[in-house]
C-alpha positions, 0 to 999 in steps of 0.5 A: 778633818773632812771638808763640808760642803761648799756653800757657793759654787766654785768658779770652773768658768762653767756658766751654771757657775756663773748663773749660781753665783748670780742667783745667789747674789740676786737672792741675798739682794732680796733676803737683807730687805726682808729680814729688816721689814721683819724686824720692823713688823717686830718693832710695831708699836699698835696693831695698825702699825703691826697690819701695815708691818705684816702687808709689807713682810707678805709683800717681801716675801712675795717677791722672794717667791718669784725668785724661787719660781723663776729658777724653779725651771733651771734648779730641781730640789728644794734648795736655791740650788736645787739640792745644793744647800748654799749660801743663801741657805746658810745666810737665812737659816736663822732668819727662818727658824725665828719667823716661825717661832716669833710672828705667832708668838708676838704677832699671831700670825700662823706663819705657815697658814699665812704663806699658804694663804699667799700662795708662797709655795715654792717658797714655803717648802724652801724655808720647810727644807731649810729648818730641816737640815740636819746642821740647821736642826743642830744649830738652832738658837732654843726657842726660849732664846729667840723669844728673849732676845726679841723682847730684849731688842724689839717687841715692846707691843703684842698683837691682840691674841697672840701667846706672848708677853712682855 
């Protein structure tokens, strides 16, 4: 069987290696945090609560856009690494595919738009290259899933004017 790509940069004692490992590890410190205020913006129970869950998210997001655009000048390409899909990018992969089906569907925000809006675009067209991986493509949880699994565990309040029910 053929080897996949490698998802983290292998040690030649090189220091881009040393950087990627860095980089990564820097990202991840930053992507856990967010993916909990996710599931906190999931979890609100009113829409003042949902408001202040959705600044905090934006806010999170933020700051992982100025990873993105500080390496921007080290690492051509849509990925972490450029045009390595790595690690980072297989960790968040699910994360990603569900803020663009959940945050409409329960919380009617235009994910998309309210990146844009921000001005997260570095970040905006990592998380676009992302969900367009073909192994990512391949593996994607059904959207029908993703949303029973969120009313299942978390949603238990829908934002005025979104799609969804409990």
């Amino acid at each position: 069987a053929a080897a996949g790509d490698f998802l983290y940069p292998q040690d030649n004692g090189d220091d881009n290696d040393d950087n990627a490992f860095i980089l990564i590890d820097e990202f991840l410190a930053q992507w856990y945090p967010t993916t909990d205020i996710y599931y906190d913006l999931l979890r609100a129970r009113s829409l003042k609560e949902s408001k202040r869950r959705q600044k905090d998210f934006m806010d999170a997001l933020m700051s992982l856009e100025q990873i993105f655009t500080h390496e921007q000048q080290h690492h051509q390409g849509n990925f972490l690494l450029g045009d390595k899909f790595s690690l980072a990018e297989c960790i968040s992969a699910p994360w990603v595919q569900r803020f663009y089906v959940t945050l409409p569907y329960f919380r009617n925000i235009d994910f998309p738009q309210e990146m844009e809006s921000m001005g997260l675009e570095r970040l905006s067209r990592w998380m676009q290259a992302v969900c367009d991986r073909p192994s990512v493509v391949t593996s994607k949880c059904p959207e029908e899933e993703m949303i029973a699994a969120a009313k299942r565990y978390y949603v238990s309040y829908i934002t005025p004017g979104a799609p969804g029910y409990l």
